[in-house]
N, C-alpha and C positions, 0 to 999 in steps of 0.2 A: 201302308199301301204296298201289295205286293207288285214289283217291277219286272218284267221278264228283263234275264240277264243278254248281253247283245257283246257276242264276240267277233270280233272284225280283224280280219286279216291286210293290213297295208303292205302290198307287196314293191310300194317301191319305184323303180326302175330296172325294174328286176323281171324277169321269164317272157320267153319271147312267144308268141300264140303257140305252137305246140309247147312249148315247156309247161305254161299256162294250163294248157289241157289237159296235159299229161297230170298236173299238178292235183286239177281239179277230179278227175277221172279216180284217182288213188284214193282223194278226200272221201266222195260218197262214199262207199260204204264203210269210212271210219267211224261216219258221225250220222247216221242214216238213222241212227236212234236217240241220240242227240234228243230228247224231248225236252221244254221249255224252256229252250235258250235259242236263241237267232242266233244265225251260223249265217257271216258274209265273209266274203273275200274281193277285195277292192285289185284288181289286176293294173294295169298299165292301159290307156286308151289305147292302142291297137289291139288289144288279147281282148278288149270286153266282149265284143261281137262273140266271138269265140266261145269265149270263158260259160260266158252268158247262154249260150246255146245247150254247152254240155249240163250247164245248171238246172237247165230246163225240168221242170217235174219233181224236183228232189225239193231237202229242204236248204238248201246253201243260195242264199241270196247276195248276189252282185253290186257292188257299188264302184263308183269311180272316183278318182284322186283328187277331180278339182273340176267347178264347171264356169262358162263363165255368166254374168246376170241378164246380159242383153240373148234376144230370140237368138237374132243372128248379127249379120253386118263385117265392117272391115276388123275383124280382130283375128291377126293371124295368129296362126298355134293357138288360137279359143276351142272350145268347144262347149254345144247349148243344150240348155234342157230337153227339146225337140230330141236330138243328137239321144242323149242318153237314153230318152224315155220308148223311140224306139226300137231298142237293143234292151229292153227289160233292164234298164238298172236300176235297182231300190233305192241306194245309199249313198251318198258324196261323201269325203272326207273333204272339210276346209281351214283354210285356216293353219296348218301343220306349218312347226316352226320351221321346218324345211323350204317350205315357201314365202315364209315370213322372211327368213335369213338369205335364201340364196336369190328371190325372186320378188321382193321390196315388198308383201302383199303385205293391206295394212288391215288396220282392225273395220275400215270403212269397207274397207271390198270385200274382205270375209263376209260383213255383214248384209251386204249386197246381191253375192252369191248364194248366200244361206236363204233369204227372202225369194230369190227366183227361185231355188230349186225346189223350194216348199211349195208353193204357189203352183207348180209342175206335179207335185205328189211325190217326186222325192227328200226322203227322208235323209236333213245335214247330220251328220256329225262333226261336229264344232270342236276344232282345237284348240288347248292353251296351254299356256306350262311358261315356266321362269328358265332363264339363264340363269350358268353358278353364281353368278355378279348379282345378280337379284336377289336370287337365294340365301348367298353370306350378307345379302343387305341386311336383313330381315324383313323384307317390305316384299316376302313374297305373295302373299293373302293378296293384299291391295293390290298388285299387281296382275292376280290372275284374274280375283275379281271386276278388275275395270275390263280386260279383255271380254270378259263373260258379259258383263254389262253393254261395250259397245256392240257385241256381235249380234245380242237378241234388242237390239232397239228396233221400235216398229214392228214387233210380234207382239203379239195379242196372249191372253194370260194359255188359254186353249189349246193357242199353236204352239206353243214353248214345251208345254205337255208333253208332246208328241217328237222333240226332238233328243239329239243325242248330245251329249257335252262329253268329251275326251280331255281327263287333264293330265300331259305327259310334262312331266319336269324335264327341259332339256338337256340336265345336264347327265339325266340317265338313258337317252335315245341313241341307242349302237354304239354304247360306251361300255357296254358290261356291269354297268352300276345300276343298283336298282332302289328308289326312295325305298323307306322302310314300310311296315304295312300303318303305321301309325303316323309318319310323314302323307303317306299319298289318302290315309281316311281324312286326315285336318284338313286338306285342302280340298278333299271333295266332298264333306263336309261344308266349306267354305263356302264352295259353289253352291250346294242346296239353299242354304241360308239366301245368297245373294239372290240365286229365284226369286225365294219367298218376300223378299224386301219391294226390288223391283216390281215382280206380279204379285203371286200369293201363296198361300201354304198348301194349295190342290198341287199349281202349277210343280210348286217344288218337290213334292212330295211323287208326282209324277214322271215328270223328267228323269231319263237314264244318265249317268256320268258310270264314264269307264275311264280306266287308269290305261295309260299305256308309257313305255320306257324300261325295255329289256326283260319281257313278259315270258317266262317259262315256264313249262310243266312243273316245275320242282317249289316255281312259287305261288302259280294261280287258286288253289286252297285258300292258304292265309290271306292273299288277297283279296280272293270274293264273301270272307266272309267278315270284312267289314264292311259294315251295316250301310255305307253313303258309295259305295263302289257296287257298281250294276253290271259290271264286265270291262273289256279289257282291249282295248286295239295294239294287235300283237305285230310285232316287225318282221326279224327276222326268222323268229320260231313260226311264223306264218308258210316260211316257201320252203317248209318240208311235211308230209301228209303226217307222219307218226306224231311230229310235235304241237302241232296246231290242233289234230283231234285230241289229244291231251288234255291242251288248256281247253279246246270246246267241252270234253267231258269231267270236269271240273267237281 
């Protein structure tokens, strides 16, 4: 099955609304030709408004970093599907061991999040990836697979289709390290498979998985052409325009 590729820019805590802009503004016409590959850039909740306005009309589609499952109600520093859907945002990022690690999120809320914001018409991309300690376990398969497992429970074989799966090794996230391209194919690899097990061999065969953990022009080639890598959620090479149209022209 042929997969459009989806390179996603996670910028982080990083660019403030004009930097943002600025950011965005240098992007178009790097990638304006950019033909069949989605092209987002996930900014910081105050830039989305922003971001999202300059994105208007082009093809650079907007996602945000985290949302939370409830409409609305008492959750401060939340923010709702309402929220996002009307400032045009496509994509959520959930789930990122950054959140896992600094801000307790667990694989129940991930998958919480991920269900509202489908349900909304926004499209998750679903984080997972091992610490080095998992890693030299060797228990990292099983490990990323339960994550994948509990985050699409309660998705339907259809809706799983249609989602994104990001599997970033933590121990190559703004570290300079980067898994090799036959480390990051097994494991997303791994993930197809567990699709297929849980749902079925459409869903999995459907399903995008992108690699992301120190993503550069100099490696997304040999990355995207392994065959179970669909693209790439890029970090740091994201919050500069030359390097990020790069990997989008892949």
């Amino acid at each position: 099955m042929s997969r459009t590729p989806i390179i996603a820019g996670n910028w982080k805590m990083n660019n403030t609304i004009a930097q943002g802009k600025a950011l965005v503004e240098a992007l178009i016409p790097l990638v304006k030709d950019a033909s069949g590959v989605d092209v987002v850039v996930c900014p910081t909740a105050t830039a989305l408004s922003a971001v999202s306005a300059v994105a208007s009309g082009t093809n650079i589609h907007v996602g945000a970093q985290n949302v939370h499952w409830e409409k609305s109600g008492a959750f401060t520093g939340e923010i709702s599907t309402d929220m996002l859907k009307e400032i045009g945002v496509e994509y959520v990022v959930l789930g990122h061991s950054e959140r896992r690690d600094y801000f307790g999120e667990t694989d129940e809320g991930v998958n919480k999040r991920a269900k509202a914001a489908y349900a909304a018409g926004i499209t998750p991309i679903i984080c997972c990836g091992e610490s080095l300690d998992v890693r030299e376990s060797g228990k990292y398969i099983d490990h990323v697979v339960n994550q994948v497992k509990l985050a699409l429970d309660g998705f339907s074989a259809d809706e799983v289709a249609k989602l994104v799966i990001a599997y970033e090794p933590i121990w190559a996230i703004g570290t300079g390290k980067t898994a090799t391209f036959e480390q990051a194919e097994e494991v997303c690899k791994a993930i197809r498979e567990a699709v297929a097990e849980k749902f079925n061999p459409a869903a999995a065969d459907a399903v995008r998985i992108q690699y992301g953990g120190s993503v550069k022009p100099a490696t997304i080639k040999d990355l995207m052409a392994q065959p179970n890598v669909d693209g790439a959620l890029v970090g740091g090479a994201a919050l500069k325009a030359d390097d990020f149209a790069a990997i989008v022209k892949f």
